[in-house]
N, C-alpha and C positions, 0 to 999 in steps of 0.2 A: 730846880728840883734835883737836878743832876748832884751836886753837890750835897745832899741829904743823907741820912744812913738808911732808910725806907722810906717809902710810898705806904702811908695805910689807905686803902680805900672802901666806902661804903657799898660794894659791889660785889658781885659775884663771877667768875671764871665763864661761865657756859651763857649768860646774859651778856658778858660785850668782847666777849672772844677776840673778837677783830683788834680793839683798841690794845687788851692786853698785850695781846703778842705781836704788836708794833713796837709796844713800849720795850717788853721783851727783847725783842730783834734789834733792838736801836736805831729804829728808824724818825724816831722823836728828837733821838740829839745825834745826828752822827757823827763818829769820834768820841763821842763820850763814853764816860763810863755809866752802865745805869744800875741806880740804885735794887733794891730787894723791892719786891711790888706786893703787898700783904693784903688778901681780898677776906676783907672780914664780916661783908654783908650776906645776905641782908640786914640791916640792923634797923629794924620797927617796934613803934609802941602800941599801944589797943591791942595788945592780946585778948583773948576771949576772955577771961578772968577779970579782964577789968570793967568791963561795962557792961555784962550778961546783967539783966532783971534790975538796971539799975534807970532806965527809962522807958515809957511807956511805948516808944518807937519798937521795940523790943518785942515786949511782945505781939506790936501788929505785924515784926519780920517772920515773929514766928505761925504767925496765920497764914502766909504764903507758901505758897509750892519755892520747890528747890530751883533757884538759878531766874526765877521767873520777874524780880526786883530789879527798877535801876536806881545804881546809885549814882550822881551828883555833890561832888567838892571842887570848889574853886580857890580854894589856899582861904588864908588869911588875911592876903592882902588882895584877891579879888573886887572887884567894882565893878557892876554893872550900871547902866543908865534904864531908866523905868520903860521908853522903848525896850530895850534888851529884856529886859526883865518880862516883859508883856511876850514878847518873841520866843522866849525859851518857854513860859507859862501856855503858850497857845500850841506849839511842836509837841510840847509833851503830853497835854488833852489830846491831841488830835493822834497822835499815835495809839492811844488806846494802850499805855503800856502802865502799870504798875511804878511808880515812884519812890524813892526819898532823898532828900536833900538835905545838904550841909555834914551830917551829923556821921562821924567814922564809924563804919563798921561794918569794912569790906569784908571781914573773916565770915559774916554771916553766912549761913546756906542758902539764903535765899538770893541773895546779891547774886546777880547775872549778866549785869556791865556796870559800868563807871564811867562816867562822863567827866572827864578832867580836866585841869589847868596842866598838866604835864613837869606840876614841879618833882624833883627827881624820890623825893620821901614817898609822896601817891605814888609814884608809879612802883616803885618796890614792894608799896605794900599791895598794891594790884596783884603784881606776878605772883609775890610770895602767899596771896590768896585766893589765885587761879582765874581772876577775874578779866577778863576781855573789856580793850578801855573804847573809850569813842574821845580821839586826841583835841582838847581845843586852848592854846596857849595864850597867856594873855600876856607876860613880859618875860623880861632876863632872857635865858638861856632854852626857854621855852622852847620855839619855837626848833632850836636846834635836837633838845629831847621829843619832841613830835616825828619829825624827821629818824630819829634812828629808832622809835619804837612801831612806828607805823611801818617802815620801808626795808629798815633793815632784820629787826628781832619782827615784827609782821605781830604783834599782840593786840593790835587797836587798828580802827577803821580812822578815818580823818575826818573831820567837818571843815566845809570850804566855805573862808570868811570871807569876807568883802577887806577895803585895803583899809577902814578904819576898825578890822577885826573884830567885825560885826557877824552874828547867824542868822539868818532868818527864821522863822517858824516852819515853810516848809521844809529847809533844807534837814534842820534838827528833826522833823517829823521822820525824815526817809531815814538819816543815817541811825537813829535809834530805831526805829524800827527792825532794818538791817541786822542793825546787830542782837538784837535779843530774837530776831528770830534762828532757831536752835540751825535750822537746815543752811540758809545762806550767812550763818555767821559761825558757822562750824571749824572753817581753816583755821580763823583767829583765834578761838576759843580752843582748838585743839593744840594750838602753839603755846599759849600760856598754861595749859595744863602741864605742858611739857617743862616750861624753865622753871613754873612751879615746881616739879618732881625735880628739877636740877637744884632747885636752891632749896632743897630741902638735904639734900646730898652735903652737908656740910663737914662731912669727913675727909673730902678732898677728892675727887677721882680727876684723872687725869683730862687737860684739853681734849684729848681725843674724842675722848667717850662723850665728853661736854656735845661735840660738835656729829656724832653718829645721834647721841640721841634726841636733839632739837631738830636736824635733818630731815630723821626718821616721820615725821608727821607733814614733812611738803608733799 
């Protein structure tokens, strides 16, 4: 990559701070020279305009109170096994929490977490819709985007799998729970408010500011 005229990437400045200004610094190749690093995300689709009053999911989001929904997407290429499926099916009845599943439409108001596979698209359009995740990875590079959104940017809680990355029902019962409740899930939610308001800043302000204003909510 060294060798390149630019770096574009689907990212934002005040979301991975750290890696940038690695790159920046040259601590990625050192002795190299490093290319121009152009942060041109978030770049997402399902804007409100496109799927408002165009299924009936719609308007039962719009029956709910604000933040009070969770939502569930596992990519594309998700697979679960009908155990699993019963597990996540019994976690979510017994939480007593408000659902929907599969269908995008994190921008909604009433969306008030998100239960993920951690592919790197969800999670952009999470932040850039303020929405607090609950991290649960199922391949690729997964597991490594779990890790820097839960630990390092702090937007998501984790679900703790078993080693053939399995959840149980109660453990999904407690960590959803956790998170849409507003009082004990307030850090998280208040951090994603925050890189929300950052990636909405796409006139550019400076690292600094990046890193005073995601700070400003630990």
């Amino acid at each position: 990559m060294t060798k390149s005229a630019g770096l574009i990437i689907n990212s934002f400045e005040c979301l991975e701070y750290r890696a940038f200004q690695a790159i920046l610094d040259g601590q990625c190749a050192p002795g190299e020279s490093v290319p121009p690093v152009y942060c041109i995300g978030p770049v997402i689709g399902g804007q409100k305009g496109d799927w408002e009053h165009q299924h009936e999911c719609m308007s039962w989001l719009d029956s709910q109170p604000s933040g009070s929904v969770l939502f569930l997407s596992f990519g594309s290429l998700g697979v679960f096994s009908t155990k699993q499926l019963k597990e996540i099916a019994i976690g979510l009845d017994r939480s007593g929490v408000n659902f929907l599943w599969v269908v995008e439409v994190l921008n909604h108001d009433s969306v008030g977490g998100f239960v993920t596979h951690c592919g790197w698209n969800s999670i952009l359009e999470a932040v850039y819709a303020g929405v607090p995740m609950l991290a649960w990875p199922l391949y690729a590079e997964q597991k490594m985007n779990k890790a820097f959104i839960v630990d390092e940017v702090k937007v998501a809680f984790p679900v703790a799998q078993s080693e053939d990355g399995s959840v149980s029902a109660a453990e999904l019962e407690e960590q959803v729970t956790e998170l849409m409740n507003w009082e004990k899930g307030r850090a998280v939610r208040d951090r994603v408010i925050a890189m929300k308001a950052a990636a909405s800043m796409i006139d550019g302000g400076s690292n600094s500011s990046c890193t005073r204003q995601v700070d400003s909510v630990d």
